[in-house]
C-alpha positions as CSV (number, residue, x, y, z in Angstrom):
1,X,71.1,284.2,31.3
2,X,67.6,284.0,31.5
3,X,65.8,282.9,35.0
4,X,63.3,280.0,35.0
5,X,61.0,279.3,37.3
6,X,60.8,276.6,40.4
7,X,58.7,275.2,42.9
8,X,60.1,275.1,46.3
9,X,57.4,272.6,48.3
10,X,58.5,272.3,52.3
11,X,58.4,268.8,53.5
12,X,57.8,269.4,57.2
13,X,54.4,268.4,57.4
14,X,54.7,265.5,55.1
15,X,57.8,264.3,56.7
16,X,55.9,264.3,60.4
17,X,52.7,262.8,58.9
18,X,53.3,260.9,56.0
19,X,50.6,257.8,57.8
20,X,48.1,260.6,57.7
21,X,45.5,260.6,54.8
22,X,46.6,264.5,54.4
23,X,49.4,267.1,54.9
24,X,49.9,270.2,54.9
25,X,52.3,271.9,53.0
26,X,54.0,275.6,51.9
27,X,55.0,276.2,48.5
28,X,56.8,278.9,47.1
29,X,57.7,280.0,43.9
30,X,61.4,280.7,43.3
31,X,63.2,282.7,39.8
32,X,66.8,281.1,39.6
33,X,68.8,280.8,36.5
34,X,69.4,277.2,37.5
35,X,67.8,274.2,39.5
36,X,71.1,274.4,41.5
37,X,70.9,277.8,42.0
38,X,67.0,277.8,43.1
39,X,67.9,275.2,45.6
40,X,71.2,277.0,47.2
41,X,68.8,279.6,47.8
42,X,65.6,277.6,49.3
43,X,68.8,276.0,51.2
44,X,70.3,279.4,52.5
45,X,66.8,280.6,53.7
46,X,65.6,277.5,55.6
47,X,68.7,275.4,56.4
48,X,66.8,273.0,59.1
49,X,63.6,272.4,56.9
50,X,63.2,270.1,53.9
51,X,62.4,271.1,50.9
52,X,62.2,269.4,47.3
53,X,62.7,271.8,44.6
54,X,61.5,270.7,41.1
55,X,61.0,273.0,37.6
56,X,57.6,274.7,37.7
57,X,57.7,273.5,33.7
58,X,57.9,269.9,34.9
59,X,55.3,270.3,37.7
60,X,52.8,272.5,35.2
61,X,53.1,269.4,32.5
62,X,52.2,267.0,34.8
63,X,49.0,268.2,36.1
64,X,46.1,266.0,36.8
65,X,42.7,267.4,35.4
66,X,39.5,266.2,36.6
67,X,37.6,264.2,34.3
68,X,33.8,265.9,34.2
C-alpha cells in the first residue's frame, strides 16, 4: 500500500489558552498508510498530549490565500 501524508497539530497550547487571541502550536508531518494508522503512532509517541490528526490533502485544499 502506498503511504499518504498527515498532519499531526498538538493541542497543548490551544487547549490551556483557547481565551487567548493566539496559541502556539507544534506540527508535524506524519507518512502512514492510513488516518488510523498515523494516529496510533502520534498516539504511541505522546500518549499524555492532544493531538488532532487530519490528511495533509484535506488541510492543503483548504488553505486560505490572502486577497492582494
Amino acid at each position: 500500500m502506498k503511504h499518504k501524508q498527515f498532519l499531526a497539530i498538538n493541542l497543548n497550547d490551544f487547549h490551556s489558552n483557547q481565551n487567548e487571541a493566539e496559541t502556539k502550536t507544534q506540527i508535524k508531518f506524519i507518512s502512514a498508510i492510513s488516518l488510523e494508522k498515523a494516529i496510533s503512532h502520534v498516539n504511541s509517541l505522546y500518549p499524555d498530549i492532544a493531538w488532532v490528526v487530519i490528511p495533509k490533502k484535506y488541510f492543503d485544499e483548504h488553505i486560505v490565500y490572502r486577497i492582494v
